[in-house]
C-alpha positions as CSV (number, residue, x, y, z in Angstrom):
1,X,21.7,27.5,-22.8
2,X,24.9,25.8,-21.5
3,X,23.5,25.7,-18.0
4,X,20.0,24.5,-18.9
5,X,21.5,21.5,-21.1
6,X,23.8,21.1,-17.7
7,X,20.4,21.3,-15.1
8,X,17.8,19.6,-17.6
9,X,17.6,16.5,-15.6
10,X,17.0,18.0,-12.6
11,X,14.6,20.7,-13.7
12,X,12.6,17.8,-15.6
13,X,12.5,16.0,-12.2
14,X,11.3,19.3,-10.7
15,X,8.6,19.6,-12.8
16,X,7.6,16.2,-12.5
17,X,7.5,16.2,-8.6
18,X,5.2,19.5,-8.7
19,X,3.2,17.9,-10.9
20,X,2.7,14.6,-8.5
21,X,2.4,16.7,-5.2
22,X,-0.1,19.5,-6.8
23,X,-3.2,17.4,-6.3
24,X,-2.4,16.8,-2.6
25,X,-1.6,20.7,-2.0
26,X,-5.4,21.1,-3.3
27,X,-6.5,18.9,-1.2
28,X,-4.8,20.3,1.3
29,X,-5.8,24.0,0.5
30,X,-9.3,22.9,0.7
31,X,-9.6,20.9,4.1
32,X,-9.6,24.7,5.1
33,X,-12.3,25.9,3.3
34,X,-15.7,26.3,4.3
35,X,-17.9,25.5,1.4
36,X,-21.4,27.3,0.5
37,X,-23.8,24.2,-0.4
38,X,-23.4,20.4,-0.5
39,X,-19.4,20.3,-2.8
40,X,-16.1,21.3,-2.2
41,X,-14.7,22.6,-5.4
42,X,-15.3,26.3,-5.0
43,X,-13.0,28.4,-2.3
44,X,-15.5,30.6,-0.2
45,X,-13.9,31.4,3.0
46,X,-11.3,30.0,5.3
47,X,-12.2,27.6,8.3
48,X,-11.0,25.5,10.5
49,X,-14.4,23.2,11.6
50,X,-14.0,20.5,9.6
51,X,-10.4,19.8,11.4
52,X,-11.7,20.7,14.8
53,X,-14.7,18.0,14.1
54,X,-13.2,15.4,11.2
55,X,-15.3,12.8,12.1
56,X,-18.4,15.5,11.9
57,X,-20.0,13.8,8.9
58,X,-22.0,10.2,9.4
59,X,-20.4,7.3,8.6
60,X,-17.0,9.0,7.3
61,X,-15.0,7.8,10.7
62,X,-16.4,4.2,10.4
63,X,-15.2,3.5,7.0
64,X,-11.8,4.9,7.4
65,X,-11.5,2.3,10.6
66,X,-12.7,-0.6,8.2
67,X,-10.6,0.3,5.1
68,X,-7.2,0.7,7.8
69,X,-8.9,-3.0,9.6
70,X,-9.0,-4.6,6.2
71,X,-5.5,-3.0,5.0
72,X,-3.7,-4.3,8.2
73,X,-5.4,-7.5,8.6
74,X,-4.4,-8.3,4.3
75,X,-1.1,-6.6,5.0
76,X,-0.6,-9.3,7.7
77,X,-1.7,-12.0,5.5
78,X,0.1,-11.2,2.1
79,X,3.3,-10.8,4.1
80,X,3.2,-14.1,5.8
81,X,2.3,-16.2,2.2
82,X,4.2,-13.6,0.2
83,X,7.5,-14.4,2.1
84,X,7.1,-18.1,2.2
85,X,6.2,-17.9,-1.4
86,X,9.5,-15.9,-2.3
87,X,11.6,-17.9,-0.1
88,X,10.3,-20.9,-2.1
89,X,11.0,-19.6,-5.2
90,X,14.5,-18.3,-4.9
91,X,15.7,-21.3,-2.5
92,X,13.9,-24.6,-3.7
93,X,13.1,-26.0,-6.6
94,X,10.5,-27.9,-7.9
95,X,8.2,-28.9,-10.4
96,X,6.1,-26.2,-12.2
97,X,8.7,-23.7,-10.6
98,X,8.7,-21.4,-13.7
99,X,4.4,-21.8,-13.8
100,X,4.4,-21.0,-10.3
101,X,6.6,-17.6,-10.9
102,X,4.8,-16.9,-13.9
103,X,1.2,-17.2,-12.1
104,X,2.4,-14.7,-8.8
105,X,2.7,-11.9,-11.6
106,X,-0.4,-12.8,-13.1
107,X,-2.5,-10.2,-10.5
108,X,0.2,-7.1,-11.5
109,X,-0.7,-7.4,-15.5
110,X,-4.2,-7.9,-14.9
111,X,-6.7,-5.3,-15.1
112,X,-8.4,-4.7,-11.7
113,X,-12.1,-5.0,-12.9
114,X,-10.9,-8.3,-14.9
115,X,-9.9,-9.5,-11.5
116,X,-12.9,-7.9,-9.9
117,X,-15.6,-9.6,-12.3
118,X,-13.5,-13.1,-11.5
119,X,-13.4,-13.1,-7.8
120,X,-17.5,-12.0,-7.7
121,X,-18.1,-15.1,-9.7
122,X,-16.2,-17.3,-7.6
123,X,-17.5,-16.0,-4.2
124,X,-21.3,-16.1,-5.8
125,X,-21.0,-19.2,-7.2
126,X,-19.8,-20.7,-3.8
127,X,-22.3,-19.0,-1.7
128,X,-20.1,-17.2,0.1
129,X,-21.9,-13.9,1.4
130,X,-20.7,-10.6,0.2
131,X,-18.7,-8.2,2.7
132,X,-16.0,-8.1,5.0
133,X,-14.3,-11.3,4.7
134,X,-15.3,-11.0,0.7
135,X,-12.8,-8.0,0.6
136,X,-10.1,-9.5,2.6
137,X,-9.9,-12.4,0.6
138,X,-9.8,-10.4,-2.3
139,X,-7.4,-7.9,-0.8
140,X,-4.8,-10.5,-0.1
141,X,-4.6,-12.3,-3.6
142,X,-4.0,-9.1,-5.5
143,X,-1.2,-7.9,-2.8
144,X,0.8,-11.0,-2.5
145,X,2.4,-10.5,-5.7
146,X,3.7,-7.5,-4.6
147,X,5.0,-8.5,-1.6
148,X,6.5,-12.0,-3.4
149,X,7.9,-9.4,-5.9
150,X,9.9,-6.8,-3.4
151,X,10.8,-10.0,-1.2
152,X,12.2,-12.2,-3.9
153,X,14.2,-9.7,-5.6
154,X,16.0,-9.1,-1.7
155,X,16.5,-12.6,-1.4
156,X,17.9,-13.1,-4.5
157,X,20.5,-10.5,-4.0
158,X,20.9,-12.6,-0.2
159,X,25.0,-13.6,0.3
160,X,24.4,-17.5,0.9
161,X,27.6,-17.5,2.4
162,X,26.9,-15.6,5.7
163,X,23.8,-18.0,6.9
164,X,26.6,-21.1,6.0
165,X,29.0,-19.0,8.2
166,X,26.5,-19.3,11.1
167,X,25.7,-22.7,10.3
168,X,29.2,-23.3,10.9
169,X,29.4,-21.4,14.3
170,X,26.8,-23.9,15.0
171,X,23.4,-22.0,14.5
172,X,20.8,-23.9,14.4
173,X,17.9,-23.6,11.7
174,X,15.8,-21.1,13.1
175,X,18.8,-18.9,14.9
176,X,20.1,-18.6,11.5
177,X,16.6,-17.9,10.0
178,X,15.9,-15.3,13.0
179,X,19.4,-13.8,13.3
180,X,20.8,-13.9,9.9
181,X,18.6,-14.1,7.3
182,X,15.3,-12.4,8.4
183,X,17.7,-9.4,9.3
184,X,18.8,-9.5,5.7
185,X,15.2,-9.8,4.1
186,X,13.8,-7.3,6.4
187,X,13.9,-4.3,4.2
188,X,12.5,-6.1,1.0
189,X,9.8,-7.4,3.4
190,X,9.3,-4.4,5.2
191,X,8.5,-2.4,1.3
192,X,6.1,-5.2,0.4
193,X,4.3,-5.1,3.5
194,X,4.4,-1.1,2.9
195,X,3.1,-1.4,-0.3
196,X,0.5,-4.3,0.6
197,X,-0.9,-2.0,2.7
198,X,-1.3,1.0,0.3
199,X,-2.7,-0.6,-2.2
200,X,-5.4,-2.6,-0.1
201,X,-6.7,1.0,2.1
202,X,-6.4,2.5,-1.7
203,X,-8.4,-0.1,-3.8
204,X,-11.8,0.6,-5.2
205,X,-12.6,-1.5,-8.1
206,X,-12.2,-4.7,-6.4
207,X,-13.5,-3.9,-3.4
208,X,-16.5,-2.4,-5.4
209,X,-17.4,-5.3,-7.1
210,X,-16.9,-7.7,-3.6
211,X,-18.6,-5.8,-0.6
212,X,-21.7,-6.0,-0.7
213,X,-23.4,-3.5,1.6
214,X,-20.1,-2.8,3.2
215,X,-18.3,0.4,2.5
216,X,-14.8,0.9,3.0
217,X,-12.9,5.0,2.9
218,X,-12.4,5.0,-1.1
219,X,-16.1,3.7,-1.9
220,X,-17.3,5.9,0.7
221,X,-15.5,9.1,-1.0
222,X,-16.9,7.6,-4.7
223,X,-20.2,7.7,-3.4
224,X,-20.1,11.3,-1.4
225,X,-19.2,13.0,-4.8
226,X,-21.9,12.1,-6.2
227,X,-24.3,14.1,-3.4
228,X,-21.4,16.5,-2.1
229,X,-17.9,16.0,-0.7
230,X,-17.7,16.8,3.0
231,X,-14.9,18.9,3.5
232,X,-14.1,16.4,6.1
233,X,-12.3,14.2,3.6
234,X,-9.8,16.4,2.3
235,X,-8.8,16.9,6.5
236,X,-8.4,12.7,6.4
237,X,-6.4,13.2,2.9
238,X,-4.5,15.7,4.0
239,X,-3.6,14.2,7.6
240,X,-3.0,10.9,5.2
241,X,-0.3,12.5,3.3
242,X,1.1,14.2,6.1
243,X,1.7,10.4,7.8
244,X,3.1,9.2,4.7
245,X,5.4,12.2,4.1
246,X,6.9,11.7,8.0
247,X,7.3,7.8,7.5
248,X,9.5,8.7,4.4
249,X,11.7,11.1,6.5
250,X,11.9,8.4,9.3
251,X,12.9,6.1,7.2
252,X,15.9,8.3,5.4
253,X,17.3,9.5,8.8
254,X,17.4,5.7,10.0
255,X,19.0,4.7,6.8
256,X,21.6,8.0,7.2
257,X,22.1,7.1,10.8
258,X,22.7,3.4,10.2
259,X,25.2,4.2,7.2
260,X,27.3,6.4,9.5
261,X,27.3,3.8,12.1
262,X,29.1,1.3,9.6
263,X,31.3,3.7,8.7
């Protein structure tokens, strides 16, 4: 008993991560499998087709390129305004300051379909026509609070003495912007573009209600289980997760190797 009282944390974390990584082992199981009929959710045999072909199913490859299009392109757009934004907030201030800060968390604490419902009303009573640009739009005003959110809290925590020691060693504006405090920002701005990202290839509900006829990767998964899931999207899952999990190493053995070099 004395050592489970001593472990409990870490067997409770244990538990926890097993429980978050089961579903993508399943997935993963099954990208091998090589169904009988039109689902997925029975193990008949094991096969390796649908990684040989991944792109053997009609319109599967198309949507993942639009879904990773839209995600960059409203990565690259909640980053830019999400930075300035933060910046504003932290550095300046002005009138309805507090509104402002208050109004960038507004997206986070509202439910997605509420958001959803809004943004289709707007767009349709504008006459603006449903689909690509429809879910870029859309993409970008539910991400930029989390990129204002991951940037302003880095700024915040931002030493105002080191860009006033390069203004002293006569930096101008932008070397001191580019050299000193970009540097600084870069990891809060480099998780908020991560997360921007995530979210907008992820999203569903919003998109949903904005597209149109256009189908991104997660509408085009929604609508496959209702005929039969293609084995072909557990491969793009699986390969998905696989990414992620390497872009999570990277980035602890640059942090390791970056902490030993200061050192």
């Amino acid at each position: 008993m004395s050592w489970l009282r001593r472990n409990l944390v870490v067997i409770a974390g244990l538990i926890t991560l097993a429980f978050l990584i089961l579903p993508n082992l399943v997935v993963l199981v099954f990208s091998f499998n090589k169904p009988k009929g039109r689902f997925n959710y029975a193990w008949q045999e094991f096969s390796l087709d649908a990684w040989r072909d991944p792109c053997g199913v009609a319109d599967l490859c198309g949507s993942l390129a639009l879904s990773l299009q839209i995600a960059a392109w409203a990565t690259l757009g909640a980053t830019v305004l999400g930075v300035m934004v933060a910046f504003a907030l932290v550095r300046y201030r002005f009138r309805a300051r507090s509104t402002v800060s208050a109004l960038i968390f507004l997206p986070m604490a509202m439910p997605e379909v509420v958001m959803a419902a809004s943004l289709l009303t707007l767009f349709l009573n504008m006459g603006v026509q449903l689909g690509f640009w429809t879910i870029l739009i859309a993409h970008i005003m539910f991400c930029l609070s989390f990129v204002v959110t991951a940037v302003k809290a880095r700024v915040m925590s931002m030493d105002p003495r080191l860009e006033q020691a390069a203004q002293d060693l006569y930096a101008g504006p932008v070397q001191t912007f580019l050299r000193v405090t970009l540097p600084i920002a870069a990891p809060g701005i480099a998780a908020g573009a991560l997360l921007a990202f995530a979210l907008s290839f992820d999203d569903f509900i919003i998109t949903n209600f904005n597209a149109g006829s256009t189908v991104t990767f997660p509408m085009y998964v929604w609508g496959s289980a209702q005929r039969g899931t293609p084995v072909q999207i557990n491969v793009i899952g699986t390969a998905m997760f696989a990414v992620a999990i390497l872009l999570v190493i990277a980035g602890m053995l640059i942090g390791n190797r970056r902490k030993k070099q200061a050192r």
